[in-house]
N, C-alpha and C positions, 0 to 999 in steps of 0.2 A: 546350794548343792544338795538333792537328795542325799540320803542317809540310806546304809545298805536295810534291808528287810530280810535278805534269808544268806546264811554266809555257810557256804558247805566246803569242808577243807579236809582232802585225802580221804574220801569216803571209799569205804573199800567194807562190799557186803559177801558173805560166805554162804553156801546153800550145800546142805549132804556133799560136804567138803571140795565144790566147784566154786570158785572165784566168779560171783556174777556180777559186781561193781569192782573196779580196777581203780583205784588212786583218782574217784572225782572230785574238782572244785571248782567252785563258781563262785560269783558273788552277786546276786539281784538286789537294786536299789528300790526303795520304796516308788511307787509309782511306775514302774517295771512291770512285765508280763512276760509272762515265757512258753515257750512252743517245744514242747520235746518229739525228737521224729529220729527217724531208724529203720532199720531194717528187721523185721522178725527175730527175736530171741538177742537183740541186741542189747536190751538191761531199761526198757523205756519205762515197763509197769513195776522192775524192780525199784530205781529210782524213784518211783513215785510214791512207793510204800514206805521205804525211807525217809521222806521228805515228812512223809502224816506219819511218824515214829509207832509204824507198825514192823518194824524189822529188825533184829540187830545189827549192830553195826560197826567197825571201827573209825577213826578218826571224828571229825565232828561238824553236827549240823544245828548250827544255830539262829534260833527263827528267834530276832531281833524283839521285842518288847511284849514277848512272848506271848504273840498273836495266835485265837483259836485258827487251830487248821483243821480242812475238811477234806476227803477224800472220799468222790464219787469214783465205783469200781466200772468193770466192766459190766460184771453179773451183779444184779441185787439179790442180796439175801433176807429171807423172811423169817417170823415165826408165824404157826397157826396160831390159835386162838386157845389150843391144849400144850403153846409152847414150845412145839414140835419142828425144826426146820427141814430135816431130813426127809426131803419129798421125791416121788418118781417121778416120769418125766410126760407121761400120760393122763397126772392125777385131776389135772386142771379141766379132762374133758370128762370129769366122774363128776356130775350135780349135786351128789349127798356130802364128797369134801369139802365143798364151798361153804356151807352151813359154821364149818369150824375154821373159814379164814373172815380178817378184820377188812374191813370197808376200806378205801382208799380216803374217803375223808376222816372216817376214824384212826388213820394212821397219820393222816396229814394236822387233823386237830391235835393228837398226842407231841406233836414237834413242838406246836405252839403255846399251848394248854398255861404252861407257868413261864413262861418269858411276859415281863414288866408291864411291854404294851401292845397285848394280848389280843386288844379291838383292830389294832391298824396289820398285826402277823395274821387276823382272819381275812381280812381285806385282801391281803397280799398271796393268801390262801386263793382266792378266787382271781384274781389278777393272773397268778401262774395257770390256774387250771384254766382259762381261756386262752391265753396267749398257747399256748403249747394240745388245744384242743384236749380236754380232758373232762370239761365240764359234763358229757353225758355220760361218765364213768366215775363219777364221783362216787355214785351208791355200788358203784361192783366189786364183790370179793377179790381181793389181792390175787388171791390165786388163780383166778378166770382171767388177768389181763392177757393179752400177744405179749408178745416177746418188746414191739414197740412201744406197747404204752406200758411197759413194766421200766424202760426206759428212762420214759417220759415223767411215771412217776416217782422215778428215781431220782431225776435231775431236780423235782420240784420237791422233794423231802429235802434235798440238801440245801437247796438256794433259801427255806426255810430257816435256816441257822445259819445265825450272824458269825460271819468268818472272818480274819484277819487274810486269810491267806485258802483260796478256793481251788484243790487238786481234780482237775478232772481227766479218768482216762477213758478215752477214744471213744468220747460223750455222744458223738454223730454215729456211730453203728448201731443201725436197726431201727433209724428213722425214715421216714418218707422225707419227701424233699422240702414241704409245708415246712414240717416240723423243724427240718436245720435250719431253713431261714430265719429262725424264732427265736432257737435256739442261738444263731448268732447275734441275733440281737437284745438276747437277754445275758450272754457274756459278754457284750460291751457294755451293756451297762450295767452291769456288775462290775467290770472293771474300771469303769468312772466315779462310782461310787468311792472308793478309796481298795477297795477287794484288790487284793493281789491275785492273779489267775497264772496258776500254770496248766498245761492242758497238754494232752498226749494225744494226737490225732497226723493224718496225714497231709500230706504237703498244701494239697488244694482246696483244705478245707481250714484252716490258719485264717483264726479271727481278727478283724480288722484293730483290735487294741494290742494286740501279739508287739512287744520292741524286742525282745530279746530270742533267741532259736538256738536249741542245744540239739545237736548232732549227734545221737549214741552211735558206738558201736563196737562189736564183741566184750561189752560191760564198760569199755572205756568213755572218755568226752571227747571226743573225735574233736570238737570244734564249739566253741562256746562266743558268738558276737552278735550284734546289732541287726534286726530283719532287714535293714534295709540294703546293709553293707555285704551281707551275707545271702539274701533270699535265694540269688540265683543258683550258687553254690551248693544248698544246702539242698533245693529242690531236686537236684542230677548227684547226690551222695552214692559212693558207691553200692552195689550193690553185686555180689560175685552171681553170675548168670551160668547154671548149668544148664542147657541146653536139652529137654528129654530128646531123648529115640523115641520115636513115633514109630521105627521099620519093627521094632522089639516091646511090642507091649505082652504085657507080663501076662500070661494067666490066661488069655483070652481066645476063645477059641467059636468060629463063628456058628451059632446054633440054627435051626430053623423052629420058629413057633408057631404053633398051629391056632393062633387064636387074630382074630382080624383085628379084633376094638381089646385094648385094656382095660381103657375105664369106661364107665355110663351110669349116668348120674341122671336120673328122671323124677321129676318134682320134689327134691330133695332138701332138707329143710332140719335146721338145729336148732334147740330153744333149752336156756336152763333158765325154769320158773318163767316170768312173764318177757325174759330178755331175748332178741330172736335174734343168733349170730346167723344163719343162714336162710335165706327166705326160697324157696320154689328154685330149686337150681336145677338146669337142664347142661348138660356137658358131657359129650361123646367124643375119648381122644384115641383114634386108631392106632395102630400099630406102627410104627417108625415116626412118629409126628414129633416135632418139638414144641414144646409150647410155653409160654411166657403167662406165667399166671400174676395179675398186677394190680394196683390197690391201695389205700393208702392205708397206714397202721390202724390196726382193728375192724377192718373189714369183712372178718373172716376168712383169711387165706391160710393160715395155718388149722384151723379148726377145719378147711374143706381136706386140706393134705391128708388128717388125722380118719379122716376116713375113708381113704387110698391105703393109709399106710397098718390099720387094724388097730388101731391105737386110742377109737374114739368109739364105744361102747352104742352109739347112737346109730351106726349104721345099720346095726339089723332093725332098725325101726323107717326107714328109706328103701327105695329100690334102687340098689348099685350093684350094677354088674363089674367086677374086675377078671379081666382075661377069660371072659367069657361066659362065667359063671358067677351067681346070685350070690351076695351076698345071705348068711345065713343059711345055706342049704346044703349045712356039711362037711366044709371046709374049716380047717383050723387055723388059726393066726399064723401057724409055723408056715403052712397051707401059703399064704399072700405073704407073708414075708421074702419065703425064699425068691421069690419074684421082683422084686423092690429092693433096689441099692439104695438109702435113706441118709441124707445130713442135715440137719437143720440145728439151729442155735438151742432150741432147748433140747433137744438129746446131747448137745454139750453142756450145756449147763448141768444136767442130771445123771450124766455119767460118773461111773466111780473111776472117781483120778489116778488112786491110789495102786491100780492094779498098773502094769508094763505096758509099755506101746507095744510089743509084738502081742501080747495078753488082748490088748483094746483090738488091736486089726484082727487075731483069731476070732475072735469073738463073732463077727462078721459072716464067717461061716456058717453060724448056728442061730444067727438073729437073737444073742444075748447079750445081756450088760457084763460079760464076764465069760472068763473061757473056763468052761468047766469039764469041755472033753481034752484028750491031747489031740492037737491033731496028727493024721497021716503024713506021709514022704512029700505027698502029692501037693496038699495044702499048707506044709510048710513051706516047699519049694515055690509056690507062687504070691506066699506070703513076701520070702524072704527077694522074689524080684517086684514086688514092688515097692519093696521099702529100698530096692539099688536103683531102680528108676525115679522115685522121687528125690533120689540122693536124701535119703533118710536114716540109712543102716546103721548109722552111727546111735541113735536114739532107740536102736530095738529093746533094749533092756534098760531102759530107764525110766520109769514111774511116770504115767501122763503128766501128770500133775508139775513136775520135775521141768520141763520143757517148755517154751512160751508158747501162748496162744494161739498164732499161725502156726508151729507147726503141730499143735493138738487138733488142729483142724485139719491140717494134713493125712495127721493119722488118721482120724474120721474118718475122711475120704477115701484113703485105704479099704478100711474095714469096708464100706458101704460097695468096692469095687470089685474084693476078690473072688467073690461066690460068680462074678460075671452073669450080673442082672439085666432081664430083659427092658426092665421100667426103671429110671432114674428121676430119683424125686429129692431136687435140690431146693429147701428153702434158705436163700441166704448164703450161700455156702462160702464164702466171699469173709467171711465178717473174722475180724482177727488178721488176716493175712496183709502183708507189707502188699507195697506196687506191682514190686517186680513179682510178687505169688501170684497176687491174681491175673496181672496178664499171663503169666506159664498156667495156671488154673483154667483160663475161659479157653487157653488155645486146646490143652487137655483134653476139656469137654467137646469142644468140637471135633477134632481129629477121632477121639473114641465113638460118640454117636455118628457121623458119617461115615466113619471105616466101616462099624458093626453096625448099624444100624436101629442104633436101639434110639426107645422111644421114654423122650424127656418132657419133666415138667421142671417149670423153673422159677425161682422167686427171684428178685433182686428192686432195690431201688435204684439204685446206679447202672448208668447205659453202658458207661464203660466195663462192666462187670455181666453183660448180656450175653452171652456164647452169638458166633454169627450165625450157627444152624437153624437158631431160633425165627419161626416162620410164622406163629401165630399166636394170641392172643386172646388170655378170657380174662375181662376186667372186673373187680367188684368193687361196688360203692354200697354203703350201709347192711351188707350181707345178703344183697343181690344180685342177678347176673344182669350186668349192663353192657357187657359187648362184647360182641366174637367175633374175632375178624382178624384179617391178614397182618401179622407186624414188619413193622417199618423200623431199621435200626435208627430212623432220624428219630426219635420218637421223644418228648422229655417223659423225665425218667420223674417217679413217685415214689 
């Protein structure tokens, strides 16, 4: 008879005096794995911080023969090389920062560096960094990765340390589709190894070593049994469905814009030092278009965004036309911003948490990391409807940070909607969000650009998470443009 491994009894955690774990307990046997799923802001990544004794807490959690535990987060956090973590959200497309971030093998050697047997952790070094594609970024500053391979090499810092017990949360967001499948096969055999695995992820992507599935939800354990007894169950868990009004959108009011083409991208090309993320890019997307920008991690798809969105210093070195007019000829970042509703993972990653959700959605107004004007009557009032259309009102006044991941991405979304922008540039916007979000998310998106007609660009890996408006397609592979053309929602998703 196995022997329990982790015994959690009336766990009960407290946050700026809200009850966010309710009276949990479980008991995981060695040889066990565990699946935790929920709905947004149900206590998944609370739990999970708990577990790696990053939280306080009452009652008690006892990890049996007092096995290292490890905890892979959402976001990885760095230092520079002066020490420094506290980065903005742009800094990674500035060349001269790079100089003061650490190599990715220099960070992956320091894991290994003084563990016993030092020869076979290098080995094992290179083993991850192929299986998980990473080997032609072994020499690149931390700071220059995507958002995917900072992922990537997030997963591969930690699989580096020998663990008793391997916390991963919602390890699959921000990968291509390559990469999960690698990534499930390097958590199964991690979990054959003797590695206890528990892992925070959604219903569909539940690795084949998964025996045991805990249920959150409103901080509580909804339901604690066996995958196999339980799968079906657990997959159809409730989730309370408010239904938006579509006849009542908040704020919006239909413009006409005098420009035909938004963006135009003619032999356009990004390089720091001798690395070329973008090779001769040609891309002209009209005015009302949808378009599906696709690719697999590190191909450059966020660094092309970065210079739609005025974020990426290299553009007045290309010829890009946005909404008509040349880059560099005069126009000020406020200039293209105001034009551009913007979500992407690292402007959550680098936003300050610390200010209000109704603070993070104003902000939106002004294209800043913080609201530093008040606003008007005008832009209160279309603040405050749509924080009653997302059925969010409740969170107005409560510190991003305060709120689970879905719905700080919510807010996001907010912010990126109320100024009622002509160009919507979503990379990812999906990531964080339970099920039931993002299908209300993609229908969102559709209904808003075919009402109004505005013109989208869009990232995702996942097909299920592709809005239907989406008509076409620019692919890239190695930070070139390899194909434009009409999309197909049969399409597999990268």
């Amino acid at each position: 008879m196995n022997q329990p491994s982790i015994i959690v009894n009336n766990l009960e955690v407290k946050m700026q005096g809200n009850i966010m774990l309710d009276d949990v307990s479980f008991i995981l046997n060695e040889d066990e794995h565990l699946a935790i799923i929920g709905e947004s802001g149900s206590g998944k990544t609370i739990l999970a911080k708990a577990l790696a004794g990053q939280l306080y807490h009452k009652g008690t959690i006892d990890i049996v023969k007092q096995q290292k535990v490890v905890l892979v987060e959402q976001h990885y956090h760095f230092k520079n090389l002066s020490n420094v973590s506290d980065f903005y959200y742009q800094q990674r497309y500035n060349s001269f920062d790079a100089d003061d971030s650490a190599t990715v093998i220099d960070e992956l050697v320091k894991v290994v560096m003084d563990q016993s047997n030092a020869l076979e952790s290098y080995h094992k070094i290179e083993i991850l960094l192929t299986l998980l594609e990473m080997q032609h970024r072994k020499d690149a500053p931390v700071l220059q990765l995507s958002s995917g391979e900072h992922k990537r090499f997030q997963l591969i810092k930690a699989l580096l340390v020998p663990a008793g017990i391997l916390i991963l949360d919602s390890p699959f967001i921000g990968l291509d589709f390559k990469s999960r499948e690698h990534l499930q096969q390097i958590i199964n055999e991690t979990a054959a190894t003797g590695t206890t695995v528990i892992i925070i992820c959604d219903t569909q992507e539940i690795p084949g070593c998964i025996t045991h599935i805990a249920a959150m939800e409103k901080g509580k354990l909804k339901t604690f049994n066996e995958k196999n007894l339980q799968v079906a169950n657990t997959i159809s868990i409730a989730h309370k469905n408010y239904p938006y009004n579509f006849n009542q959108f908040p704020g919006i009011v239909e413009k006409e814009y005098n420009f035909p083409v938004a963006v135009e991208m003619i032999n356009t090309s990004v390089k720091y030092g001798s690395k070329v993320i973008l090779n001769n890019i040609n891309w002209q997307v009209n005015r009302g278009e949808k378009w599906l920008l696709k690719g697999h991690n590190g191909t450059g798809k966020s660094t092309l965004l970065s210079l739609i969105t005025g974020d990426n210093p290299q553009a007045y070195a290309n010829e890009i036309y946005l909404f008509d007019k040349r880059r560099g000829t005069g126009e000020s970042i406020w200039d293209i911003k105001q034009n551009i509703g913007y979500v992407s993972t690292e402007l959550h990653w680098y936003f300050d948490t610390n200010i209000t959700c109704y603070q993070t959605i104003g902000s939106g107004f002004f294209d800043t990391i913080g609201l530093y004007k008040k606003l008007n009557t005008q832009q209160h009032n279309i603040l405050q409807q749509w924080l009653d259309f997302l059925h969010l009102s409740h969170v107005a006044n409560k510190p991003l940070s305060s709120i689970s991941t879905g719905q700080q991405r919510l807010i996001l979304l907010i912010r990126a909607l109320v100024k009622n922008p002509p160009l919507l540039v979503l990379d990812e916007p999906c990531q964080g969000l339970d099920e039931q979000q993002k299908k209300e998310f993609v229908q969102l998106v559709d209904e808003l650009c075919e009402r109004f007609n505005k013109t989208l660009i869009y990232v995702s890996h996942y097909d299920n998470e592709i809005p239907a408006c989406i008509n076409q397609v620019l692919q890239l592979e190695n930070g070139k443009h390899v194909i434009t053309s009409i999309y197909h929602h049969t399409a597999v998703a990268v």
